[in-house]
C-alpha positions as CSV (number, residue, x, y, z in Angstrom):
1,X,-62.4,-6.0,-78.1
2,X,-63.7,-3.9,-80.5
3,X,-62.9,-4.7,-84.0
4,X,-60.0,-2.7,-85.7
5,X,-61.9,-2.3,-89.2
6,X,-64.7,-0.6,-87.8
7,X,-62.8,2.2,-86.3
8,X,-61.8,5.5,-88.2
9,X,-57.7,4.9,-89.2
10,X,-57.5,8.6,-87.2
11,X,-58.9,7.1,-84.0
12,X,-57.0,3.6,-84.4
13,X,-54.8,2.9,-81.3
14,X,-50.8,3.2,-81.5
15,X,-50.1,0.4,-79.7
16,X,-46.9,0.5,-77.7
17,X,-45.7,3.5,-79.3
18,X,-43.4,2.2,-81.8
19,X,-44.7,4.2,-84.7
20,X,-46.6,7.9,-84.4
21,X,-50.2,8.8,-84.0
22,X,-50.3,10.4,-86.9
23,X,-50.1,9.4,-90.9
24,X,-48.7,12.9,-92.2
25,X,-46.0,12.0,-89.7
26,X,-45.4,8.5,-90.9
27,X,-45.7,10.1,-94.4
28,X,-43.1,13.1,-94.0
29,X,-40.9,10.5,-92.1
30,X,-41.3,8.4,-95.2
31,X,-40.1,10.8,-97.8
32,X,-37.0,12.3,-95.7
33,X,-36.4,8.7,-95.4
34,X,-36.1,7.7,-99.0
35,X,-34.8,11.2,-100.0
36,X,-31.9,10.8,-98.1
37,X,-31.7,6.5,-99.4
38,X,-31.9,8.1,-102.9
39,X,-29.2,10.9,-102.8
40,X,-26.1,7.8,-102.9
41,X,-24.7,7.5,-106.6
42,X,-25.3,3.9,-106.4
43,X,-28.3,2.2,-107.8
44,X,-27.7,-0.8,-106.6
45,X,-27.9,-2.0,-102.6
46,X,-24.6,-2.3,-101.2
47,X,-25.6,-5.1,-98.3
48,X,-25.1,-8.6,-99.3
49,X,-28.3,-9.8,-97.5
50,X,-30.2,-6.6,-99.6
51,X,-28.9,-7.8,-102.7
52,X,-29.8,-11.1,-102.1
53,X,-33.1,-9.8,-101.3
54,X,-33.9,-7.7,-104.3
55,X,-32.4,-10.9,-106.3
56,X,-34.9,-12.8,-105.3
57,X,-37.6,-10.6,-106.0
58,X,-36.3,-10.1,-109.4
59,X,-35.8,-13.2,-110.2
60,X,-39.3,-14.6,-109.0
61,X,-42.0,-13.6,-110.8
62,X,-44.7,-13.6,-108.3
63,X,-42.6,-12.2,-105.4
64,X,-42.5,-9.4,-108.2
65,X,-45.5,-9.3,-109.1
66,X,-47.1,-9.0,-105.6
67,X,-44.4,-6.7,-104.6
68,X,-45.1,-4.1,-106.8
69,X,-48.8,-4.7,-106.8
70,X,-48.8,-4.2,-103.5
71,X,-46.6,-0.6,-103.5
72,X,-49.3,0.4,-106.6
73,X,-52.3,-0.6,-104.7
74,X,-50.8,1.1,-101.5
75,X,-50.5,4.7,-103.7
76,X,-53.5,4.0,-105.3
77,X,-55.4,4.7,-101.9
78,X,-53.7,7.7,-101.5
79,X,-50.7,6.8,-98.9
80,X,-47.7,8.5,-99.5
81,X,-45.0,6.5,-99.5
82,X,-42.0,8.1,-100.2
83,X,-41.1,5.6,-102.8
84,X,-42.9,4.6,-106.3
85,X,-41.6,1.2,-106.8
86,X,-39.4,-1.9,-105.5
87,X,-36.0,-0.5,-106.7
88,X,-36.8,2.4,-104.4
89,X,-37.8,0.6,-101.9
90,X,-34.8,-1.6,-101.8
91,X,-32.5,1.1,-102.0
92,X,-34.2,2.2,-98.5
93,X,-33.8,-0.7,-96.7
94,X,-30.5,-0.8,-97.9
95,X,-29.6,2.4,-96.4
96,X,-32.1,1.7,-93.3
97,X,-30.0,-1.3,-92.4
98,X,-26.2,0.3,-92.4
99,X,-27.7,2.8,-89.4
100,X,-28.9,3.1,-85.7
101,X,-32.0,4.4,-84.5
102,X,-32.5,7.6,-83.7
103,X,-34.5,9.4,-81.6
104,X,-37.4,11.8,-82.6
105,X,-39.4,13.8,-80.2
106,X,-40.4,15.0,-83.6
107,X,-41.6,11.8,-85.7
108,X,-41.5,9.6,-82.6
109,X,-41.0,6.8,-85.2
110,X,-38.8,3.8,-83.6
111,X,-39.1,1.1,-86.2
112,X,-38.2,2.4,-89.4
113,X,-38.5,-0.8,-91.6
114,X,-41.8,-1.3,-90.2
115,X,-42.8,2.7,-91.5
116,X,-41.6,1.7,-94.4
117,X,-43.8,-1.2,-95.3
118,X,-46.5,0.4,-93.5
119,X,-49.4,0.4,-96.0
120,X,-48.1,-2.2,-98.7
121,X,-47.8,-4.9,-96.1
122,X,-51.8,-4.8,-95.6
123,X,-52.4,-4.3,-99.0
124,X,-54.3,-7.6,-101.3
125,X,-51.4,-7.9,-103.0
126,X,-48.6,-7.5,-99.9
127,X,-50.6,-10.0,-97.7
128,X,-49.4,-13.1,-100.1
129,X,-46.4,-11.4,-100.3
130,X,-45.6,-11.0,-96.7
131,X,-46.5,-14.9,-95.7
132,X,-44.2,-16.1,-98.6
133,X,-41.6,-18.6,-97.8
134,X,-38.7,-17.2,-99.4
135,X,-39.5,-13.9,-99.3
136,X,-39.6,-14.2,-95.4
137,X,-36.2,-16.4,-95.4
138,X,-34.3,-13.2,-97.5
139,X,-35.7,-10.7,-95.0
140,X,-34.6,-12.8,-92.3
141,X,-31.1,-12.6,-93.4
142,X,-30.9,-8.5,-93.9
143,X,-32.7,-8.7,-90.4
144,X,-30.2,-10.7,-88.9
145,X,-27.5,-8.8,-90.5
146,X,-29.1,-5.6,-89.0
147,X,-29.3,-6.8,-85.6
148,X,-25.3,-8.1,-86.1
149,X,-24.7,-4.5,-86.9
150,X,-27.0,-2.7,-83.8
151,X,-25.3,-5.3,-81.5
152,X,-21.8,-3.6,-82.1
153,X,-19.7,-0.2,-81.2
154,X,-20.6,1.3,-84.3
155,X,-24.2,1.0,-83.6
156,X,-24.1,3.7,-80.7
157,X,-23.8,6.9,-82.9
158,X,-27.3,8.0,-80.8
159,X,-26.6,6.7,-77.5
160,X,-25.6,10.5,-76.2
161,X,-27.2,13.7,-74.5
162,X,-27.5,15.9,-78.1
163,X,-30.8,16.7,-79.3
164,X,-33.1,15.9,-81.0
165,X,-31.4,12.2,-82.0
166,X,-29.6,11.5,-79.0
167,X,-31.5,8.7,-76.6
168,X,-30.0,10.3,-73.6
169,X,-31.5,13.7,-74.6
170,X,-33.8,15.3,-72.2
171,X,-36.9,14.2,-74.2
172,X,-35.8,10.8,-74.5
173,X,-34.6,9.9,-71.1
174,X,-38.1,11.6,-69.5
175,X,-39.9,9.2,-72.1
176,X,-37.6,6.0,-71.1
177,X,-37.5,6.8,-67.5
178,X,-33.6,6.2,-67.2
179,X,-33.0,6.8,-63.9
180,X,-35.2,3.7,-63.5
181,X,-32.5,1.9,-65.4
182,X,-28.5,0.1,-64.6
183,X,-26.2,3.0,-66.7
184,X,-23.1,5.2,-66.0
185,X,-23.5,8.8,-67.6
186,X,-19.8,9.6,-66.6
187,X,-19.0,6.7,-68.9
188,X,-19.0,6.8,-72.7
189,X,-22.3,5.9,-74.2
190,X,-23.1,5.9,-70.5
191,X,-21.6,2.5,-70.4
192,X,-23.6,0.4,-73.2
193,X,-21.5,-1.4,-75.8
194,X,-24.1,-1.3,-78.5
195,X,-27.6,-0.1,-78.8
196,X,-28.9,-3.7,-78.6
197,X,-26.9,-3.7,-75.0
198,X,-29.1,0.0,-74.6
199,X,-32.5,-1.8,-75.6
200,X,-32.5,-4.9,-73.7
201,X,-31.4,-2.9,-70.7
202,X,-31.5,-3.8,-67.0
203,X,-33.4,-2.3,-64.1
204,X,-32.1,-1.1,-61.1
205,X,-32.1,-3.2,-57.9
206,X,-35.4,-2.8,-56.2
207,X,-37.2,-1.6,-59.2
208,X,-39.4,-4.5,-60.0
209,X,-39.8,-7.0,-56.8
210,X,-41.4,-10.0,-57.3
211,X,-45.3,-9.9,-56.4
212,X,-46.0,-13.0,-53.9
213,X,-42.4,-14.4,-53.8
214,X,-43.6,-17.0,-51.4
215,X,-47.1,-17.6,-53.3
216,X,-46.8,-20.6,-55.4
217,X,-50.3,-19.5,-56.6
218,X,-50.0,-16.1,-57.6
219,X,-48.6,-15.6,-61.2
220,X,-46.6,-12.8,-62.3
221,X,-46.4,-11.1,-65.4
222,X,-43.4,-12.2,-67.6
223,X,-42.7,-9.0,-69.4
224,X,-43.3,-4.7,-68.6
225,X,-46.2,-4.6,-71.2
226,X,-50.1,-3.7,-71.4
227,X,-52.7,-6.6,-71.5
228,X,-54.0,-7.1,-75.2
229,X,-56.5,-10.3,-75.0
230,X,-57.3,-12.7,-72.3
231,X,-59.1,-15.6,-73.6
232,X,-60.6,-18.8,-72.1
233,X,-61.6,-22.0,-73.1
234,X,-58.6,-22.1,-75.8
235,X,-58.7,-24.7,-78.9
236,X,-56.0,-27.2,-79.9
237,X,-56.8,-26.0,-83.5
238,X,-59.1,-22.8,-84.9
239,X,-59.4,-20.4,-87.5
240,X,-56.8,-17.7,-86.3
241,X,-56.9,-16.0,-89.7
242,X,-60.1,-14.9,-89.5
243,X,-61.2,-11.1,-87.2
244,X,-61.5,-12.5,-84.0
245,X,-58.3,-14.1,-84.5
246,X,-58.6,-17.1,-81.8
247,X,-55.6,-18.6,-80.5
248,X,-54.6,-21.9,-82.4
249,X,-52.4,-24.1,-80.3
250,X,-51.4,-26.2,-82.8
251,X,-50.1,-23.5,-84.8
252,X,-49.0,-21.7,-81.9
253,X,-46.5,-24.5,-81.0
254,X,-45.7,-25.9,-83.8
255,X,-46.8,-29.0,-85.8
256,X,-44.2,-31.1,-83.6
257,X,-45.2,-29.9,-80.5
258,X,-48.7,-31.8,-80.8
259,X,-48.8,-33.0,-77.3
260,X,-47.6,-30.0,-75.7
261,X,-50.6,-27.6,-77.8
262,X,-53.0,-30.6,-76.1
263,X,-52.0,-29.8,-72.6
264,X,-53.6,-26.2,-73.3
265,X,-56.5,-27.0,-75.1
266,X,-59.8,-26.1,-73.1
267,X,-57.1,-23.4,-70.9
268,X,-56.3,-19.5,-71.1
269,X,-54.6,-17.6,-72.4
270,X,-53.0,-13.7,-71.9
271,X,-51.4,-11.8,-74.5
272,X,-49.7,-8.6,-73.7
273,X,-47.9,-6.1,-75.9
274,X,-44.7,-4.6,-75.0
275,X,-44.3,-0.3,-75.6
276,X,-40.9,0.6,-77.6
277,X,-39.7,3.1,-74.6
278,X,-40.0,0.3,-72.2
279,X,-38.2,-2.9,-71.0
280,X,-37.7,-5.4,-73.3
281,X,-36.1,-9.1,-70.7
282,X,-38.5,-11.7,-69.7
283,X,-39.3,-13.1,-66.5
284,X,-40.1,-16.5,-65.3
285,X,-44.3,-16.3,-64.6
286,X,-44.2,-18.9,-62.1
287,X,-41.4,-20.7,-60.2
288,X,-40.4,-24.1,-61.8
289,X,-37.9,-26.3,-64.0
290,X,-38.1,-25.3,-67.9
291,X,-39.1,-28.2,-69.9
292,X,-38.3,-27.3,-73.3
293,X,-37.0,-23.9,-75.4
294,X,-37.3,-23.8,-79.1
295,X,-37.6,-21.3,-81.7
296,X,-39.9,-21.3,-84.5
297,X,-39.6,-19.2,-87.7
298,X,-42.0,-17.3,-89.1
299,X,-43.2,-14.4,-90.6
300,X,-42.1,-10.5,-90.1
301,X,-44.3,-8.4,-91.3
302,X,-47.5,-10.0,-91.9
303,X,-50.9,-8.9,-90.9
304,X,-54.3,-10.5,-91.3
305,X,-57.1,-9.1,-94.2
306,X,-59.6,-9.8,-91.5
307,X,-58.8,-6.3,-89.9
308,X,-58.7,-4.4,-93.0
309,X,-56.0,-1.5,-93.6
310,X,-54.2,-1.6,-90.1
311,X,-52.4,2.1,-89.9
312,X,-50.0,0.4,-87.7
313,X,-49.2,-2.8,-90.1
314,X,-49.4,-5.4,-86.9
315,X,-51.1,-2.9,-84.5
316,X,-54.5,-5.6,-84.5
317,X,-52.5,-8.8,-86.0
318,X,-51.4,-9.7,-82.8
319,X,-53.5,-12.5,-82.0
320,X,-52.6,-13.9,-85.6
321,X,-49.2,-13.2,-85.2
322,X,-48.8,-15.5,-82.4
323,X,-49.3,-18.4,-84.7
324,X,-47.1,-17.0,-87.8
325,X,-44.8,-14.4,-87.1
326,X,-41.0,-15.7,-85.6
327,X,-40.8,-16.6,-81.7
328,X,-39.3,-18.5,-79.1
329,X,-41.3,-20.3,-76.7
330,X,-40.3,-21.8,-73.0
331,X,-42.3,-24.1,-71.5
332,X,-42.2,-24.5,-67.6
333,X,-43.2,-27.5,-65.4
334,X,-44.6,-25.5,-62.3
335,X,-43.5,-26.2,-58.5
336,X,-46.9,-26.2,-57.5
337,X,-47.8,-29.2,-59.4
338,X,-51.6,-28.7,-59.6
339,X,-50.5,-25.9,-62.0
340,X,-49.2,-28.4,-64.4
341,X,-46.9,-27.0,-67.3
342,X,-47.1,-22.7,-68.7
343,X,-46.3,-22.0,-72.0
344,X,-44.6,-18.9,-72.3
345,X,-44.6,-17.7,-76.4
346,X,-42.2,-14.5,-77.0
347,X,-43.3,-12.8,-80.4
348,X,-41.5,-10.4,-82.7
349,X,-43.3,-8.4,-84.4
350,X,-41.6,-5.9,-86.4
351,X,-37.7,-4.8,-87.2
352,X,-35.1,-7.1,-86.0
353,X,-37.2,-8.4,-82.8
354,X,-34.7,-11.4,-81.8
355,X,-35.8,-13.9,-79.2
356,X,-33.0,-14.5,-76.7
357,X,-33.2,-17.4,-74.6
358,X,-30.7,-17.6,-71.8
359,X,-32.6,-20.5,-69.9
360,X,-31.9,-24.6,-70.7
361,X,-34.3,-27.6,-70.1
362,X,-33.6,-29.1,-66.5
363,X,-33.1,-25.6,-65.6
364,X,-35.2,-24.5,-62.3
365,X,-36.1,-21.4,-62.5
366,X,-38.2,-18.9,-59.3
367,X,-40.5,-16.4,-60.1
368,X,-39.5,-13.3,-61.6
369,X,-36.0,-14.7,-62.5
370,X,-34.9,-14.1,-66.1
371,X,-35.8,-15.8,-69.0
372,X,-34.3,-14.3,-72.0
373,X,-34.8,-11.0,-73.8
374,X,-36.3,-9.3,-77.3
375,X,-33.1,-7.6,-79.3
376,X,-34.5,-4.2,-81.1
377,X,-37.8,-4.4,-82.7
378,X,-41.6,-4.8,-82.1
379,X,-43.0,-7.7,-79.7
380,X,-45.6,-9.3,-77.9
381,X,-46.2,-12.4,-75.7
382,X,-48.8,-14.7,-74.9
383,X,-49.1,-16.7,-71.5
384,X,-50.8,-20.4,-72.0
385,X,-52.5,-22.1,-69.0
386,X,-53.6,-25.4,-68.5
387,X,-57.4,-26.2,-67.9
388,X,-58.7,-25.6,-64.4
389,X,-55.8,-24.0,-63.9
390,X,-56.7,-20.0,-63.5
391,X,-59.1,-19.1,-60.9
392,X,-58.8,-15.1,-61.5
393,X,-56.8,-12.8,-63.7
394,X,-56.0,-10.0,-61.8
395,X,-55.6,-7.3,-64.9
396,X,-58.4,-6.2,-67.2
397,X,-58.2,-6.5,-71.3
398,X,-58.3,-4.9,-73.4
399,X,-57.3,-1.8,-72.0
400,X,-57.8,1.9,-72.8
401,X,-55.4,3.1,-75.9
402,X,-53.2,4.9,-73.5
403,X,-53.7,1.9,-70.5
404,X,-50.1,2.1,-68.3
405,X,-48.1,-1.4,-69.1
406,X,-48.5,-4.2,-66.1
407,X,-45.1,-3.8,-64.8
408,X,-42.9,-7.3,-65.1
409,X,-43.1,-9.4,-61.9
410,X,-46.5,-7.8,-60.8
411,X,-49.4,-9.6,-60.4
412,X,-51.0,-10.9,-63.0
413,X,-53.6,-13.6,-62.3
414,X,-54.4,-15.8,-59.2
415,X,-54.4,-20.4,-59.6
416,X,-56.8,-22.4,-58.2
């Protein structure tokens, strides 16, 4: 893979098409963004979860300190912003969190938070910032109180046929593919209670059958996303931090989870990355009985200095991510029993980017049956593998910029 900080920002991949292409789009996106956060009388956020927030930040000395490094440092390279300090910036999240998504053929941006804290994420001072504690607890809390809102009626103010915003527009449906997709169009919001119902929606019968129902040995991918890493010979413990970004299974699993990171240590490992215009449930890989769900916490919008400025904030943190960014992870005791146990890691990224789980442990589960689902927001997922286990994978990585996703329940790689 070649590494992120030696390519031009202008000829940096957009993964997954969550944010634009282009930084004078981010930019102009940025100021209407703040403009519009800024016209309100008030001065002061009006979201509990915000307030808490900017409480915190004011009352922490380092939290403001890096903070508002990190905007000065972010402006002193020449980004535009939109905003010119945390006050600002607060009052935009504020207002970012009382509204739905729109749709843009214009700025094609789909994760506004993540716009926002673009550059002073992967700033010096916003890396410290970013993997702090308390700071990451508070955003948890205005991100959870975002999703509470975007899984309710009032969050469906876009789901309609009007252009430009409307996700049923003629733009936005070709981009989506809708037809591929369970809706009613002669209904209301075409029959979606809430535009967290709309992200995590369901295919059609038929649309993705399950490669190799019958094929104990043949895995299938878990998710509709586009290969990002495949790695072999996987370590119970390494340096994930630094611009290769090796998987660390220890980290990866969690400090309890010692004997479970063990079983994967020497294996592989696939990581895929899943496009905003896509779907966003998760399959079972490989027919089996789930051992064990959890969810760990983590960061939200960290990125590692080893990649330098990242135009895309966790465009090439992805391999890093999976050991500190928030995800749930299902582990599943194969049929086949010379496959031994697959870990399955969901990642968000960006946003909101809940992990669902809808499966228990004792649970048996076939191929291609659903696992859970990401609520709005960026994501990725990694695939673990015991050693010996993988005799091929059957999709290359990395792939192209513009590489099609690996549809969910295709095949992905082949077991001894």
């Amino acid at each position: 893979m070649e590494a992120a900080s030696n390519v031009p920002l202008d000829r940096r991949r957009r993964l997954g098409n969550w944010l634009p292409e282009g930084e004078a789009q981010l930019a102009a996106f940025r100021t209407e963004l703040v403009a519009q956060a800024l016209s309100r009388p008030s001065r002061t956020p009006s979201v509990d979860a915000v307030r808490a927030l900017a409480n915190l930040i004011d009352g922490e000395p380092a939290l403001r300190m890096h903070l508002a490094r990190a905007i000065d440092e972010a402006r002193g390279h020449g980004y535009e912003l939109g905003y010119k300090d945390s006050t600002e910036l607060l009052l935009t999240i504020d207002h970012i969190v009382k509204c739905a998504p729109r749709f843009s053929e214009k700025t094609l941006v789909i994760c506004p938070l993540n716009a926002l804290l673009d550059w002073p994420m992967c700033m010096p001072s916003g890396y410290a910032l970013f993997r702090d504690r308390r700071f990451n607890d508070a955003l948890k809390a205005v991100l959870n109180g975002w999703s509470a809102f975007l899984s309710g009626p009032h969050s469906r103010a876009y789901l309609n046929t009007q252009e430009p915003d409307g996700w049923f527009s003629p733009e936005a449906a070709r981009r989506i593919g809708m037809d591929q997709f369970l809706c009613d169009p002669s209904q209301p919001y075409w029959g979606f209670t809430s535009w967290n119902d709309f992200f995590t929606r369901r295919f059609r019968a038929g649309m993705r059958p399950v490669a190799g129902e019958d094929d104990n040995k043949l895995i299938v991918s878990a998710c509709e996303a586009t290969p990002y890493n495949i790695s072999h010979d996987t370590r119970y413990e390494d340096a994930f931090w630094i611009k290769a970004q090796p998987y660390s299974l220890r980290d990866i699993f969690g400090p309890e989870k010692a004997q479970l990171a063990e079983r994967f240590a020497g294996g592989c490992a696939y990581q895929a990355f899943l496009s905003a215009y896509n779907y966003h449930r998760w399959h079972a890989p490989v027919s089996g009985t789930i051992v064990d769900t959890y969810h760990l916490d983590g960061t939200y919008y960290s990125c590692v200095e080893s990649e330098g400025a990242d135009p895309e904030g966790l465009n090439d943190s992805q391999g890093y991510s999976a050991a500190m960014a928030a995800r749930a992870i299902i582990t599943i005791a194969c049929d086949d029993r010379a496959m031994g146990t697959v870990g399955c890691v969901f990642i968000g990224m960006a946003e909101v980017s809940s992990c669902m789980v809808d499966v228990t442990p004792g649970q048996h589960v076939c191929k291609g049956e659903e696992l859970g689902y990401f609520q709005y927001g960026g994501s990725t997922y990694c695939l673990f593998f015991e050693p010996g286990v993988i005799d091929a994978f059957l999709v290359q990585s990395p792939p192209s910029g513009n590489a099609a996703p690996v549809h969910v329940n295709a095949a992905l790689a082949r077991a001894r």
